[in-house]
Backbone as a ProteinNet text record, in pm:
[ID]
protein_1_A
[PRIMARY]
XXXXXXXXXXXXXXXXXXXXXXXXXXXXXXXXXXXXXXXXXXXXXXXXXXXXXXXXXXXXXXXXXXXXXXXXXXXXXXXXXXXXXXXXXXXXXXXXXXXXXXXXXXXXXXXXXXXXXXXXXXXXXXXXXXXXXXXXXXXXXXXXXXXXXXXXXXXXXXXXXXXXXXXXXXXXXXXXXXXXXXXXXXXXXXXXXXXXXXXXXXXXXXXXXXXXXXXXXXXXXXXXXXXXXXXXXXXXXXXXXXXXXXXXXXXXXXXXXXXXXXXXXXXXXXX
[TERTIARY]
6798.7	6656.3	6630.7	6691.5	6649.5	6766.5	6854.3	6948.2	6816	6793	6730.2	6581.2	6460.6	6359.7	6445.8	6573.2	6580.5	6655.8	6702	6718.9	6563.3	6482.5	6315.2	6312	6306.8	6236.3	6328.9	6425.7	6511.2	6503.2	6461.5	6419.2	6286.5	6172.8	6053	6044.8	6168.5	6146	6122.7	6206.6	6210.5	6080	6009.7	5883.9	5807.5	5760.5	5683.7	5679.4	5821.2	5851.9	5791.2	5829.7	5755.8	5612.8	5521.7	5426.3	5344.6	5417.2	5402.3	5383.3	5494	5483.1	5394.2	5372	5252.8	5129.2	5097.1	4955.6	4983.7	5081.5	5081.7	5091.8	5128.5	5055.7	4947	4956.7	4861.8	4766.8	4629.8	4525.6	4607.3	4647.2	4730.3	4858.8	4960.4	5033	5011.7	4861.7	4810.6	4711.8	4674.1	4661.9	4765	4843.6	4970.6	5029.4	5056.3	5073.1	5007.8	4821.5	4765.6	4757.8	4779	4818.6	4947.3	5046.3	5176.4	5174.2	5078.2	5067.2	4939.1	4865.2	4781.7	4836.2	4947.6	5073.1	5133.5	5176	5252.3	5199.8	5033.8	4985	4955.2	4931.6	4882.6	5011.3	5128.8	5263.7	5273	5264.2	5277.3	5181.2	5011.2	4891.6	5001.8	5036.3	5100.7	5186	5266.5	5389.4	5336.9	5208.7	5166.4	5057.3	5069	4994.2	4843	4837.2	4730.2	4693.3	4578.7	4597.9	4579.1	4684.7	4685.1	4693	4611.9	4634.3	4533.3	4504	4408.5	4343.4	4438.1	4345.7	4409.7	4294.4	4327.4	4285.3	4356.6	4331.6	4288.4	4171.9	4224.3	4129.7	4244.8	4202.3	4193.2	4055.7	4003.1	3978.5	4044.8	3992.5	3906.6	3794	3674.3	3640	3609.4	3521.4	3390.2	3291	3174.1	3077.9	3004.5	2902.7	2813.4	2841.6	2757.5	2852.8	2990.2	3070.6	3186.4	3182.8	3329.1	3343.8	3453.4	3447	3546.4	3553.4	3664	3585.5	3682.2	3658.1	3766.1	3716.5	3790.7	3724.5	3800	3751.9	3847.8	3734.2	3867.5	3802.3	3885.9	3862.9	3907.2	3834.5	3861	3886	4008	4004	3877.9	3838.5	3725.4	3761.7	3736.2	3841.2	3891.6	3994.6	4055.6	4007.5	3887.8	3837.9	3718.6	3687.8	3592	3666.5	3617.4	3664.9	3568	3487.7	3396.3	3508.7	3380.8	3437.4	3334.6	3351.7	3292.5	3358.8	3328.5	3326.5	3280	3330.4	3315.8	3303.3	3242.4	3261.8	3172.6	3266	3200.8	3220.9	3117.2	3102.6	3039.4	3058.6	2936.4	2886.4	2742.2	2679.8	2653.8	2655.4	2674.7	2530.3	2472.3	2314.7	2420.8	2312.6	2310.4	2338.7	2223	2212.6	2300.6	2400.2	2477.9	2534.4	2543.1	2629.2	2716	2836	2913.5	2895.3	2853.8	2881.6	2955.3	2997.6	3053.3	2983.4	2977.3	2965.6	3083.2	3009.7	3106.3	3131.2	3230.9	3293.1	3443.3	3411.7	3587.8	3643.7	3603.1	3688.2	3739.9	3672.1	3788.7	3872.3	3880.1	3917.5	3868.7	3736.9	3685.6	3562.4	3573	3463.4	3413.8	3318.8	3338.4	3286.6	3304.9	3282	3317.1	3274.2	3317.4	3244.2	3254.5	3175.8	3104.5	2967.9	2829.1	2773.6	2669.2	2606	2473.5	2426.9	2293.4	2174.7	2116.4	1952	2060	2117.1	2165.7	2102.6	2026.1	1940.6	2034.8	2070.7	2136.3	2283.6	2394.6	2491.7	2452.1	2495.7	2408.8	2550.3	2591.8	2690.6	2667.4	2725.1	2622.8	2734.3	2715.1	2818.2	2741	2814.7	2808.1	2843.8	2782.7	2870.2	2838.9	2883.8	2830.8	2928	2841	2924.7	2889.2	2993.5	2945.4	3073.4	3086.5	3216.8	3246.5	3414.4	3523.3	3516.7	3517.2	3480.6	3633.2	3723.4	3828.3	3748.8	3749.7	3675.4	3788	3946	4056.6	4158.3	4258.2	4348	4469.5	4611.5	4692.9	4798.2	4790.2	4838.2	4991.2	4997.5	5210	5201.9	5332.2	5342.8	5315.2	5338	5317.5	5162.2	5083.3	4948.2	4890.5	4729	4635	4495.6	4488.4	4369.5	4212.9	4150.9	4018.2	3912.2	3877.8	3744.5	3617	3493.9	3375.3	3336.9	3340	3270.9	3115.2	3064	2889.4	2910	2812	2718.6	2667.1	2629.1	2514.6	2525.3	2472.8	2428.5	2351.4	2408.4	2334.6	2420.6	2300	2329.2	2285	2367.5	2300	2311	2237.9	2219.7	2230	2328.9	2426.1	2344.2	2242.1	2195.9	2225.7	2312.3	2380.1	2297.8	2239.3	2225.8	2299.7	2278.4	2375.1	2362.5	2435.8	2399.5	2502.8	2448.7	2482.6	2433.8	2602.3	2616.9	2521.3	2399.7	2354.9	2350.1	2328.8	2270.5	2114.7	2048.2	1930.3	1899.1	1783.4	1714.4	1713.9	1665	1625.6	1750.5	1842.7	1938	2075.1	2063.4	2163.6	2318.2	2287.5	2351.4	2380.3	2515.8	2508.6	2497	2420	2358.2	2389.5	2373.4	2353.9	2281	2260.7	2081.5	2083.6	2014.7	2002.7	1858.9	1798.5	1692.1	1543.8	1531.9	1407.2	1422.8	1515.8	1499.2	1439	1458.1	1385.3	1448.9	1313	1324.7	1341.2	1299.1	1294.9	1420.1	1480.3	1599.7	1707.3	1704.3	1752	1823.8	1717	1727.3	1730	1746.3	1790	1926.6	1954	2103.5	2176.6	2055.2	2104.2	2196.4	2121.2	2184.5	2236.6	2281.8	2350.3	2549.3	2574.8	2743.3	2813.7	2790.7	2859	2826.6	2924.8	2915.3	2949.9	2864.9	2897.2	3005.9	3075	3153.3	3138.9	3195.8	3176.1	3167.5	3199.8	3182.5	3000.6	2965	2847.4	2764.9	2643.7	2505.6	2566.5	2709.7	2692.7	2606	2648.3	2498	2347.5	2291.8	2188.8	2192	2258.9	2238.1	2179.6	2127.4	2013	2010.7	1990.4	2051.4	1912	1904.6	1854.3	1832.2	1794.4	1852.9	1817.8	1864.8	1857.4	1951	1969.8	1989.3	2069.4	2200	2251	2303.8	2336.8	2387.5	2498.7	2596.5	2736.2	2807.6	2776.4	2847.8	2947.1	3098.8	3229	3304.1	3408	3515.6	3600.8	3756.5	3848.9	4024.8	4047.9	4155	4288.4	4355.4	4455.9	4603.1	4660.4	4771.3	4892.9	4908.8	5018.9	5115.2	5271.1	5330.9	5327.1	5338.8	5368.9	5225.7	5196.5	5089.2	5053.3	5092.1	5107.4	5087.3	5083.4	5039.6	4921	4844.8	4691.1	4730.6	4716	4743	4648.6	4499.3	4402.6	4342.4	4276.3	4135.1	4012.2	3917.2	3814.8	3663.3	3612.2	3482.2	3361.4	3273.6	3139	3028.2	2900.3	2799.9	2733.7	2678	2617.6	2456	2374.5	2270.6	2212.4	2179	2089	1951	1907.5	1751.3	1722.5	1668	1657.9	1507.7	1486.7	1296.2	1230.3	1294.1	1263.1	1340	1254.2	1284.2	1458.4	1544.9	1652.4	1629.6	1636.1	1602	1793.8	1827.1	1912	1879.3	1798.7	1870.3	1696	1648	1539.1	1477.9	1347.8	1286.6	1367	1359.4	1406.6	1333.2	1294.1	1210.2	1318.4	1274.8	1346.5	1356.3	1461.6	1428.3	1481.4	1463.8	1464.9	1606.2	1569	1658.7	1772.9	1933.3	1986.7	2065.3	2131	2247.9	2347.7	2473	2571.8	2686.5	2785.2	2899.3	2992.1	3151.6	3233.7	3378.3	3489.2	3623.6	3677.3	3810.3	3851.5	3946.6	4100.2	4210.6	4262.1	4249	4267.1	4366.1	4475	4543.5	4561.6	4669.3	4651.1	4751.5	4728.6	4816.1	4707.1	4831.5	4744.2	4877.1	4784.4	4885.4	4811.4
-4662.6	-4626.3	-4497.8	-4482.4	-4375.2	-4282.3	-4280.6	-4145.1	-4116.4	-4173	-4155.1	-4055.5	-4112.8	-4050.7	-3881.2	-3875.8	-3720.9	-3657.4	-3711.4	-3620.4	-3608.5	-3681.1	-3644.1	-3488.7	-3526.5	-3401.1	-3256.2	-3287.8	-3152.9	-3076	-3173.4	-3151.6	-3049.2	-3124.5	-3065.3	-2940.3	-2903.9	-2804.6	-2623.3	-2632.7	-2489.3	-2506	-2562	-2647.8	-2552	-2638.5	-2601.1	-2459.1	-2392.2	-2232.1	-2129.5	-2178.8	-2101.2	-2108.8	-2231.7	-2236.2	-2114.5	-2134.4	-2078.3	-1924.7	-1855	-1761.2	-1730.1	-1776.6	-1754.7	-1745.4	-1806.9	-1813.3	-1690	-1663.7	-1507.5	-1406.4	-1367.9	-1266	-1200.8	-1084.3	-996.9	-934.2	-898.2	-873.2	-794.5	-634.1	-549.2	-643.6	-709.9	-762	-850.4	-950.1	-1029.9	-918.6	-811	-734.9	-699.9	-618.2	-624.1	-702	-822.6	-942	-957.7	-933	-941	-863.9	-724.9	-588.9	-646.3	-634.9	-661.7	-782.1	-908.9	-1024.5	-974.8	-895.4	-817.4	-700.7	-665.9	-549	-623.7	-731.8	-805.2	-844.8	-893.6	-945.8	-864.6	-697.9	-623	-579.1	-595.2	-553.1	-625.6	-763.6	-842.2	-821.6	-857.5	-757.2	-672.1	-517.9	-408.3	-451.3	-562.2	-595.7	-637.9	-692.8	-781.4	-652.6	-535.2	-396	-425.9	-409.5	-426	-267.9	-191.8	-67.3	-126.9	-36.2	-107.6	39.8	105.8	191.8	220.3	323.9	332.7	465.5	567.3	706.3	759.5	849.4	881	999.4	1102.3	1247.2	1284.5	1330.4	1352.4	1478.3	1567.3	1691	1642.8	1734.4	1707.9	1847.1	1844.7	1963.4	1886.5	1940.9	1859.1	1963.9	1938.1	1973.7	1906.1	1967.5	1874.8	1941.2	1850.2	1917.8	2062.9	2095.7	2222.6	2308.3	2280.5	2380.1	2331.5	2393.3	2329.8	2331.4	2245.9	2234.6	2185.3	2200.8	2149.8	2050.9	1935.8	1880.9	1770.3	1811.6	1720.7	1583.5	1502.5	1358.3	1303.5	1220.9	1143.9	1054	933.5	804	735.8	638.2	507.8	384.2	344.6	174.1	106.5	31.5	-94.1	-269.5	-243.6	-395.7	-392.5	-532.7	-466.9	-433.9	-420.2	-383	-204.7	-229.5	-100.8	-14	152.5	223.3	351.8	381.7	445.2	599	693.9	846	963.6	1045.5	1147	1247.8	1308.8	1464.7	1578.4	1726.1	1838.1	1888.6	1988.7	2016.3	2160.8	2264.9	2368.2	2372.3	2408.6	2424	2502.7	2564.7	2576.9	2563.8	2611.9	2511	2630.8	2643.3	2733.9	2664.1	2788.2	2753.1	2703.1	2651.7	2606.2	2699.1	2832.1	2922.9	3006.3	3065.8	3156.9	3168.9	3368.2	3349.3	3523.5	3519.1	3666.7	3772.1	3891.6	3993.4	4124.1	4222.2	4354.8	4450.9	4562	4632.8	4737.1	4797.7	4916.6	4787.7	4819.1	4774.6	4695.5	4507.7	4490.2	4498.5	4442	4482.4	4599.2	4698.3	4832.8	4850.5	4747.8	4745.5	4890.2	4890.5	4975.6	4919.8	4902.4	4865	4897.3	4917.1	4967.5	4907.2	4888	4825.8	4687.8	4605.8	4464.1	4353.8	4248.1	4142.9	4142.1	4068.4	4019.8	3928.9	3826	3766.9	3833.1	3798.2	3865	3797.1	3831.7	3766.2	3696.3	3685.7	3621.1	3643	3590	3611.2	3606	3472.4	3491.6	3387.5	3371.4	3271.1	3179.7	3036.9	2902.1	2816.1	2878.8	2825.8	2659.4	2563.4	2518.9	2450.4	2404.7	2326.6	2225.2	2086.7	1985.3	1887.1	1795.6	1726.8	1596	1480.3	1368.7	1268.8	1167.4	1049.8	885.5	772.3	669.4	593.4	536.5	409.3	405.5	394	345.1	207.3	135.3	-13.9	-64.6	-110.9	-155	-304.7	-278.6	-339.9	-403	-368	-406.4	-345.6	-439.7	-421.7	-409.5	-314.6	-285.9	-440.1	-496.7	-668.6	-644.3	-502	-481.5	-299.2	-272.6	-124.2	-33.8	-95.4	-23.6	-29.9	-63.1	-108.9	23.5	-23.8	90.2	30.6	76.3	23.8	76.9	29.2	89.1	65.4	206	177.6	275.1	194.1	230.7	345.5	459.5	548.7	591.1	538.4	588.7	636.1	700.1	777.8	926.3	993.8	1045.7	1157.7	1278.3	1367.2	1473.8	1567.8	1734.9	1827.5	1873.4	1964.5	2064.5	2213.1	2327.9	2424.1	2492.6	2601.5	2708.8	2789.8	2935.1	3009.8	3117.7	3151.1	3315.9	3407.7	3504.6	3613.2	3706.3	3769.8	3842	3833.4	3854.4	4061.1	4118.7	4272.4	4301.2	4424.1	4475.2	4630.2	4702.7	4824.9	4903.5	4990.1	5004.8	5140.4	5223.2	5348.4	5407.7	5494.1	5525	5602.6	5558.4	5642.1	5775.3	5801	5948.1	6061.2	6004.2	6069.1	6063.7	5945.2	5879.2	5884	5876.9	5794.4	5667	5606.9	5453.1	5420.3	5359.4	5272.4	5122.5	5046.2	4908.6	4859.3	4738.2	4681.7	4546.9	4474.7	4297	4318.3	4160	4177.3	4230.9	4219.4	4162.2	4361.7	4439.3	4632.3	4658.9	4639.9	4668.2	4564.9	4498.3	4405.6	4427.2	4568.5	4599.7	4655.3	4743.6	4781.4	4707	4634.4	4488	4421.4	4404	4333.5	4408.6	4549.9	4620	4634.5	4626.6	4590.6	4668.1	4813.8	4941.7	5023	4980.7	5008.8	4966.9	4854.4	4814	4860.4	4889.9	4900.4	4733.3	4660.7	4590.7	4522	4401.5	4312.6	4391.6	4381.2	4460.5	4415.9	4342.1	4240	4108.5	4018.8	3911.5	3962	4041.3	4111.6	4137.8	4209.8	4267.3	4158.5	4188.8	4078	3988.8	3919.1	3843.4	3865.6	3954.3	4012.1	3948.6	3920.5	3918.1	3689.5	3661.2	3529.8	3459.4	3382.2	3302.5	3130.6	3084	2921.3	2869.9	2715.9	2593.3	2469.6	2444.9	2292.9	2209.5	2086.2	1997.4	1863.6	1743.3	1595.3	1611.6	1530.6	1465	1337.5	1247.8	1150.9	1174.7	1064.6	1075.3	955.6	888.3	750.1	791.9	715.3	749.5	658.9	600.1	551.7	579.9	549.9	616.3	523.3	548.9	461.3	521.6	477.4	519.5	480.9	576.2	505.3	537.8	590.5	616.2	550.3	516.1	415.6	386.2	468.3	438.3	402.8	348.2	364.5	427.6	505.7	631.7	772.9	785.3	890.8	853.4	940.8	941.2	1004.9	940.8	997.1	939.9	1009.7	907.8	1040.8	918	1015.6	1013.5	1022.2	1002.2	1052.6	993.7	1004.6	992.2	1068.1	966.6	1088.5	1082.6	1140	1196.9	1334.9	1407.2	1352.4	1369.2	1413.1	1483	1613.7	1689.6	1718.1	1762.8	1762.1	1861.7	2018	2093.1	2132.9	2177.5	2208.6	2268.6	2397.9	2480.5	2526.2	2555.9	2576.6	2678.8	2648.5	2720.9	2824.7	2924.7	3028.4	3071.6	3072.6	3107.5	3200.7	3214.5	3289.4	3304.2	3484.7	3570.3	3416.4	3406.2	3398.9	3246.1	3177.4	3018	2963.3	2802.7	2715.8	2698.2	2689.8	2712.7	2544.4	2449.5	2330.7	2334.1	2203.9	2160.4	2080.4	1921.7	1860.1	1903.4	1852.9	1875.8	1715.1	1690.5	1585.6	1622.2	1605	1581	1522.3	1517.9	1393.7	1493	1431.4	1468.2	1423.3	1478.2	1428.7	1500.6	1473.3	1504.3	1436.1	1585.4	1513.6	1501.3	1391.5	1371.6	1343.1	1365.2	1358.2	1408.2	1335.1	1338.7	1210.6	1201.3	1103.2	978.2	899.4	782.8	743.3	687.9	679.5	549
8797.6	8792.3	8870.4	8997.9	9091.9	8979.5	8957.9	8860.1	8811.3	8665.3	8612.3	8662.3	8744.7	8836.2	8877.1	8899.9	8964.5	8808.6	8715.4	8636.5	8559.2	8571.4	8527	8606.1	8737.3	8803.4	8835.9	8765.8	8756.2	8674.2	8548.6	8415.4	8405.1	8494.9	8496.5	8576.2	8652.8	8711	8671.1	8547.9	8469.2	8401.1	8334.5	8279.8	8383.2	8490.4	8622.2	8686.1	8653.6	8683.6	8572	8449.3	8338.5	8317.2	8307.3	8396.9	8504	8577.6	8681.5	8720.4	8614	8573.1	8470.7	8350.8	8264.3	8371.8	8431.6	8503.3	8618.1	8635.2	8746.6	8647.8	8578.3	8443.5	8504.7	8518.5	8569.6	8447.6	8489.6	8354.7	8267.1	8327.2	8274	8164.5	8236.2	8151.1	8036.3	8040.9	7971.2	7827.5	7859.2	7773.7	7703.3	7776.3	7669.4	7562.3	7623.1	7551.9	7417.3	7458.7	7325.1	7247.3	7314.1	7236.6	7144.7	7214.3	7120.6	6982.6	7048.8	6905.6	6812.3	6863.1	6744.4	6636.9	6715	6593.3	6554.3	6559.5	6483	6365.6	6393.1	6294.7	6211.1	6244.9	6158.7	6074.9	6152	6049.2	5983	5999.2	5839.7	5794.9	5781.3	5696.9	5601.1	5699.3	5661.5	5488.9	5541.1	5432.7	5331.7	5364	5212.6	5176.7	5198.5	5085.4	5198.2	5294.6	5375.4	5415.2	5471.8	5482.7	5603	5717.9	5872.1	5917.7	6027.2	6091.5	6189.4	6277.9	6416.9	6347.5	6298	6295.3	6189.5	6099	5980.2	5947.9	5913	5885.2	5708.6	5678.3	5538.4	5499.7	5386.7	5356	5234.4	5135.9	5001.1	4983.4	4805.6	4737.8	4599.2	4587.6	4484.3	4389.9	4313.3	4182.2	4133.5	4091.8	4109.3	3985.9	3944.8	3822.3	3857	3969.6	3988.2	4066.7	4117	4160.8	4261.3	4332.6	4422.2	4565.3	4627.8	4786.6	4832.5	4987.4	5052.2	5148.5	5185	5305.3	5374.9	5504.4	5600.9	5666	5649.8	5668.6	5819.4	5905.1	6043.1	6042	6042.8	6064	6158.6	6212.1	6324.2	6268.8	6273.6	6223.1	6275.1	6225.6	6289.8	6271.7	6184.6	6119.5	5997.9	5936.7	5845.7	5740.2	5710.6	5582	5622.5	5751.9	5758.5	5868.8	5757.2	5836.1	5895.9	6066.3	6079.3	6048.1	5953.3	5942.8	5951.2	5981.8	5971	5886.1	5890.4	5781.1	5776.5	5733	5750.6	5640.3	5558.9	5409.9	5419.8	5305.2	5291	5132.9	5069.6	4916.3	4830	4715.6	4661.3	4520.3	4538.5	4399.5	4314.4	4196.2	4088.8	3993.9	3987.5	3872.3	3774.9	3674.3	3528.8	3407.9	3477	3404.5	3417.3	3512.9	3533.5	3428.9	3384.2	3302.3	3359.7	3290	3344	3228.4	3308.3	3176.2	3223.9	3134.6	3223.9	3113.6	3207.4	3159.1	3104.1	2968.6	2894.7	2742	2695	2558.6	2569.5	2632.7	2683.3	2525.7	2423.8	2264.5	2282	2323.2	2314.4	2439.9	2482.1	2660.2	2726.2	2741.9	2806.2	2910.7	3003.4	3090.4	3240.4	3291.2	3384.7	3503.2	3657.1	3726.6	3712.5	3847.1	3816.5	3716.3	3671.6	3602.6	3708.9	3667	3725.8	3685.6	3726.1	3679.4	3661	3591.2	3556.1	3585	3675.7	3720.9	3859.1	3909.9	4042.2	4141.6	4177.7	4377.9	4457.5	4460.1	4608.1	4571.2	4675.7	4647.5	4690.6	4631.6	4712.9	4786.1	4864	4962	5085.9	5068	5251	5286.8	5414.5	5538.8	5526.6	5537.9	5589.9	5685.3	5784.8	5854	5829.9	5805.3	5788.8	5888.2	5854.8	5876.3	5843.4	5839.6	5692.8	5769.3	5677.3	5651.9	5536.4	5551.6	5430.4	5430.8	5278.6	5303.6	5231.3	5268.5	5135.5	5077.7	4918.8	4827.7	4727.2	4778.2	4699.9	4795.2	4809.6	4824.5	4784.3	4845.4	4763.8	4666.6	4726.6	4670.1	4708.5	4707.1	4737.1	4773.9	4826.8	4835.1	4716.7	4593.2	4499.3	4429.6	4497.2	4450.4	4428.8	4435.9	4439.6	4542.9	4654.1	4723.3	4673.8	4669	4637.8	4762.8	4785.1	4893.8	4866.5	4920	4915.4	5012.3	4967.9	5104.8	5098.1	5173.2	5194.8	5322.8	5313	5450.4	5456	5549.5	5484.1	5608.3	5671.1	5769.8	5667.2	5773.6	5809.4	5714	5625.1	5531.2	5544.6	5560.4	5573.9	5467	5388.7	5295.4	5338.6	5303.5	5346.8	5226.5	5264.2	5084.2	5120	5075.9	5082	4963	5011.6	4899.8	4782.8	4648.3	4573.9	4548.5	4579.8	4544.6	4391.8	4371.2	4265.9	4290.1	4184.2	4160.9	4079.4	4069.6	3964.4	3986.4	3886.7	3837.3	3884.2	3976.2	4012.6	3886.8	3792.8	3709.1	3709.9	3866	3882	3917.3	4007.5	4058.7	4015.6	3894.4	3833	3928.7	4022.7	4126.5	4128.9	4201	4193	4371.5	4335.3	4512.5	4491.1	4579.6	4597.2	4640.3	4532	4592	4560.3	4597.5	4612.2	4526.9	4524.6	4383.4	4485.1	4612	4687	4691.8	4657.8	4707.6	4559.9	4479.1	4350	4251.2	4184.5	4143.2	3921.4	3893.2	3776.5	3763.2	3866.4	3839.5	3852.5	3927	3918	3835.8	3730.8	3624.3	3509.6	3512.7	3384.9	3367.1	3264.4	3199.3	3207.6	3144.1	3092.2	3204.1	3356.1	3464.3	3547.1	3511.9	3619	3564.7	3686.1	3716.3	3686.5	3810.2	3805.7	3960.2	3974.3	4115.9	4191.3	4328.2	4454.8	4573.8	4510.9	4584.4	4652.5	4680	4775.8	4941.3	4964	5102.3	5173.7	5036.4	5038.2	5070.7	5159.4	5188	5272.8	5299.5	5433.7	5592.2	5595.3	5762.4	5697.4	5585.7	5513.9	5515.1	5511.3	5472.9	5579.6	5512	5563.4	5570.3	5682.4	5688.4	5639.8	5557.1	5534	5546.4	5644.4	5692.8	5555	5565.2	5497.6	5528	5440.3	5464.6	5361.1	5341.5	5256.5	5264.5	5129	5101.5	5008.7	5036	4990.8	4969.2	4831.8	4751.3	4706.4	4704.3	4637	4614.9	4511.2	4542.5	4521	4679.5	4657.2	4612.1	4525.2	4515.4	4567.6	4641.3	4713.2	4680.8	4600.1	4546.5	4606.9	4731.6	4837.1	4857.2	4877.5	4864.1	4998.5	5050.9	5228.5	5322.9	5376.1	5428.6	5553.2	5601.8	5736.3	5619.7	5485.5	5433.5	5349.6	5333.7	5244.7	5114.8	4976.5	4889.1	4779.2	4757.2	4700.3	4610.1	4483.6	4393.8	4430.8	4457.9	4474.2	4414.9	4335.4	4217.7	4298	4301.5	4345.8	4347.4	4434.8	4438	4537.7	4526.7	4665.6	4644.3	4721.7	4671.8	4828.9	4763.8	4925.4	4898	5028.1	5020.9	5125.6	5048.4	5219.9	5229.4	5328.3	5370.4	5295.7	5219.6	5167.5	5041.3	4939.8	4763.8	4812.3	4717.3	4707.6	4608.5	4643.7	4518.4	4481.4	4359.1	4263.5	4172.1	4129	4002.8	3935.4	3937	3904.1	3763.3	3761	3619.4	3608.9	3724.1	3697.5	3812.9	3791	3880.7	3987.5	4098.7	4176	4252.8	4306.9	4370.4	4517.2	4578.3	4713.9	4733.2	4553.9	4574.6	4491.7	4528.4	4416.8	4402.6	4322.1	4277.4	4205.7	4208.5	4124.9	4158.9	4094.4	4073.3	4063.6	4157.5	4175.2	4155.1	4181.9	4169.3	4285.9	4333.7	4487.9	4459.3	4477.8	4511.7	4674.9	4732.9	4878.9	4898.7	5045.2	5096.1	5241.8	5345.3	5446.4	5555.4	5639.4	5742.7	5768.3	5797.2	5949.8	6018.9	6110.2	6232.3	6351.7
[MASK]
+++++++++++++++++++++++++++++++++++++++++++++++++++++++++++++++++++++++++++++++++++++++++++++++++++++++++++++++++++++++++++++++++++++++++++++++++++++++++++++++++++++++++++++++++++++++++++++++++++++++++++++++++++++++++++++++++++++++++++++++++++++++++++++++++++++++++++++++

């Protein structure tokens, strides 16, 4: 009986030490701990086509019903389905009406000066900064999947409005000068004299900012095999709103709001 009683308490002794040690675990080390069984869990997530990561870089080149843009996107994991982002974007929006002409005869390949648009005010350039959440709305099911996520959110839209100049012919001195539409507005718009575009150079010192608001609906499907790289399409919708009428283009109503729909091939890291 007494054998027995001391191989009990010899028994209980490594028991009582491990114990012992678990409960002396210092905060620091007890974080760790939960640090390390929370990567675990997110590496298997990871294996079964989960998007698992902390920070996410992504560069976009877009095309859009009124013209084109770049932007940069950074993200914060939040949980496994939302992701907080912000965003940077420079673009621009192209009238309806624009159209190109040159002057001289190109059939006889003869022409002179550069193409122009004709009736152009100003360029309608703007910066954006926003910020929203990525929602995953599907997941990849395996490495070879396709994830799909919801991006909304919305900031600060600014209107870059650049005046547009042009080469023309002076009636009187039949000289060529350069002039924007607001220096003479008849010569301007005569055909007979105008040269041609004054370059993209010309009128920057001249541009003029717009504040305004935007909103930004999309979804992006991400068909990357690896998940530490960004390799996604992304479809969806702007819509801005600035204080003051955007003027474009001589002898057209001029608006505030605009909308259109886009495509964006994205790519980029996480980590």
């Amino acid at each position: 009986m007494v054998k027995n009683i001391v191989i009990l308490l010899l028994a209980a002794i490594p028991l009582t030490l491990v114990a012992q040690r678990q409960k002396e675990l210092t905060p620091r080390q007890q974080k760790k701990a939960e640090r390390r069984e929370k990567i675990e869990k997110l590496i298997k997530k990871e294996e079964d086509g989960a998007l698992i990561f902390n920070k996410q870089n992504v560069f976009a080149i877009k095309l859009s019903t009124d013209g084109y843009g770049l932007f940069y996107e950074r993200g914060k994991f939040k949980t496994n389905t939302v992701t907080n982002i912000i965003w940077a974007e420079i673009s621009e929006h192209k009238h309806p009406k624009e159209q190109k002409f040159v002057t001289g005869n190109p059939g006889w390949g003869f022409t002179i000066g550069t193409p122009y648009v004709y009736g152009k005010i100003n360029n309608f350039y703007n910066f954006k900064l926003g910020f929203g959440q990525q929602r995953l709305i599907g997941g990849k099911g395996s490495k070879n999947g396709v994830a799909t996520s919801l991006i909304y959110g919305g900031g600060l839209s600014l209107a870059l409005m650049k005046p547009y100049f042009l080469d023309v012919q002076d009636p009187l001195t039949l000289e060529t000068k350069v002039i924007r539409y607001k220096d003479d507005e008849n010569l301007f718009l005569d055909q007979t004299r105008i040269i041609g575009s004054a370059g993209f150079m010309k009128g920057i010192g001249y541009t003029k900012v717009i504040p305004g608001l935007q909103i930004r609906t999309a979804l992006r499907f991400d068909y990357g095999r690896y998940n530490d790289l960004v390799s996604a399409l992304e479809a969806g919708n702007n819509a801005e709103f600035y204080t003051k009428e955007i003027v474009q283009m001589a002898n057209n109503t001029n608006h505030k709001f605009f909308f259109n729909a886009y495509v964006a091939l994205a790519f980029g890291s996480r980590k």
